[in-house]
N, C-alpha and C positions, 0 to 999 in steps of 0.2 A: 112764847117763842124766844123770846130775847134770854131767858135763863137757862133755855135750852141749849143756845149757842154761847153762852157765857161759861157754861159752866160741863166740865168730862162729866163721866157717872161718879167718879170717886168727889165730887165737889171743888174739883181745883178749879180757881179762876184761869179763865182763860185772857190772859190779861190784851196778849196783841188784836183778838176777835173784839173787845170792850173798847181799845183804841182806836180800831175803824168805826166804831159804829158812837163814837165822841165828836165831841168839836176839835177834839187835840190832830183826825185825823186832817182836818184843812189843810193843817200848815205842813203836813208831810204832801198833801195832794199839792199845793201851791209849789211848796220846794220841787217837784216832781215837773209838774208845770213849767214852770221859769226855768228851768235846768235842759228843759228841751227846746223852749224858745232860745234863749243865751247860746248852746252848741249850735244850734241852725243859723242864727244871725253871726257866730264866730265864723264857722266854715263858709258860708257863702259872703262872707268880706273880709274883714284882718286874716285869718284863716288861710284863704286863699292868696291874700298877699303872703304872706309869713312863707308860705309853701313853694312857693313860684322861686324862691332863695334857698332852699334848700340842696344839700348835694343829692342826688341820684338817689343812695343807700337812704339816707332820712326821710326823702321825699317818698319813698316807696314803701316804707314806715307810719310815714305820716298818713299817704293814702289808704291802706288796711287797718290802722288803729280809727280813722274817719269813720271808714262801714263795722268795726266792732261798736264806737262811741254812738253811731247813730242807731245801730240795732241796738242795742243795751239801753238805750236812752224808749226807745219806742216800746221795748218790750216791759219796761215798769209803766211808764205811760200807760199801756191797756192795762197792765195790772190794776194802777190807780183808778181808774175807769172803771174797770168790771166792780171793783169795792164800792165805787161811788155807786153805780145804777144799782146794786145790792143795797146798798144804804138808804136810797129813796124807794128803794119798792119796786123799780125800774123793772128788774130781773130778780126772779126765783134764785134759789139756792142752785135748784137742778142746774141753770140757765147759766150762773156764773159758773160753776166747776166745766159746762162744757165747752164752754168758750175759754176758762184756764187752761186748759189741759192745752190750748196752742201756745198759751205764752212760757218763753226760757228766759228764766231770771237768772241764767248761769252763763252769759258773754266774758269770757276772759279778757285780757289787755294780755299785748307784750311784757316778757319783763323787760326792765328798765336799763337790763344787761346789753341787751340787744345790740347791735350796729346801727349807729343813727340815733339814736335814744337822744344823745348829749345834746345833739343841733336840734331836736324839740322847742316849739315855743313853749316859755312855761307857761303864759297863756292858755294852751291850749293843756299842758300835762294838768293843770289845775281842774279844767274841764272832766281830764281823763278821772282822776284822782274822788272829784265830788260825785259822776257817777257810775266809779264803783264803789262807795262809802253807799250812794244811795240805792245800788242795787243788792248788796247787804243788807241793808234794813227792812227791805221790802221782800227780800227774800228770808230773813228771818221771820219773819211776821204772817210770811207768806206758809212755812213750813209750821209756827204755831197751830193758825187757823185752820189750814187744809189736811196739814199731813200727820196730824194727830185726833182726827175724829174716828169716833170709834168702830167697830167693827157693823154696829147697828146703824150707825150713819150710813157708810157703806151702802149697806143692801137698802134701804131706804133710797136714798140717789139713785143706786141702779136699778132700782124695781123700775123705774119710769123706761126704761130702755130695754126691749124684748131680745136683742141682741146680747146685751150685759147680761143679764139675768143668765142666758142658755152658757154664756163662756161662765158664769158662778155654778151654774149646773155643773157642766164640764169639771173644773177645778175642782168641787167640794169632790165629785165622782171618785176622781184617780187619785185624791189626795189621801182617799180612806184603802189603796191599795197596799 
């Protein structure tokens, strides 16, 4: 199984699928970890002092850049998770793609043009800054493993699902019109 996932049909290493499934993945789960402990402990103390000082326009800034940091931060979180319970046996293949298909690795930030941007603590822009570097990475890694398996992978995953299969019905159908 593991060569199976290691490797396309044409032989290419899959090198980001050999990453999760190393010891080298800890330290991005750890990074991933502490990155959402650190934002949670920022915002609910220095955070909220910092913000209570801001003008109007920043502070209104600050609070929607909050629920992007805090979603973006949660949504690699389960990411990281689903890889780990994949990695111990925890959950199937099937199991983690179904539970993926809820997570969005794609939370933007303001840009830094913005109004308000300037009165930012950097504190906190550094926050911003590390995870979206780390939501990058996880979403590169994320589109090796998942969004490059083959068209046999594919029908394999959805065969487990009598819904999937009728809409692959469907589609193969109209597609030959």
């Amino acid at each position: 199984m593991m060569a199976e996932q290691e490797f396309h049909v044409d032989n290419t290493i899959r090198l980001a699928e050999r990453m999760v499934r190393s010891e080298s993945f800890n330290y991005l789960y750890d990074e991933g970890m502490s990155l959402v402990e650190e934002a949670a402990s920022y915002l609910d103390g220095e955070g909220r002092e910092e913000a209570r000082r801001l003008s109007r326009t920043a502070a209104t800034l600050y609070a929607a850049e909050s629920m992007r940091l805090t979603t973006r931060l949660m949504q690699v979180a389960s990411w990281l998770l689903l890889q780990r319970a994949s990695r111990s046996g925890e959950m199937t293949l099937e199991q983690v793609l179904s539970e993926k298909a809820k997570v969005r690795l794609d939370t933007d930030s303001a840009p830094e043009t913005v109004a308000g941007w300037n009165e930012i603590p950097l504190s906190y822009c550094d926050l911003v800054h590390r995870s979206l570097r780390l939501q990058t990475r996880v979403r590169q890694m994320d589109d090796e493993i998942y969004n490059e398996r083959t068209e046999a992978d594919h029908r394999r995953v959805l065969s487990a699902n009598p819904v999937s299969d009728q809409i692959t019905l469907l589609a193969t159908a109209f597609s030959h019109r």
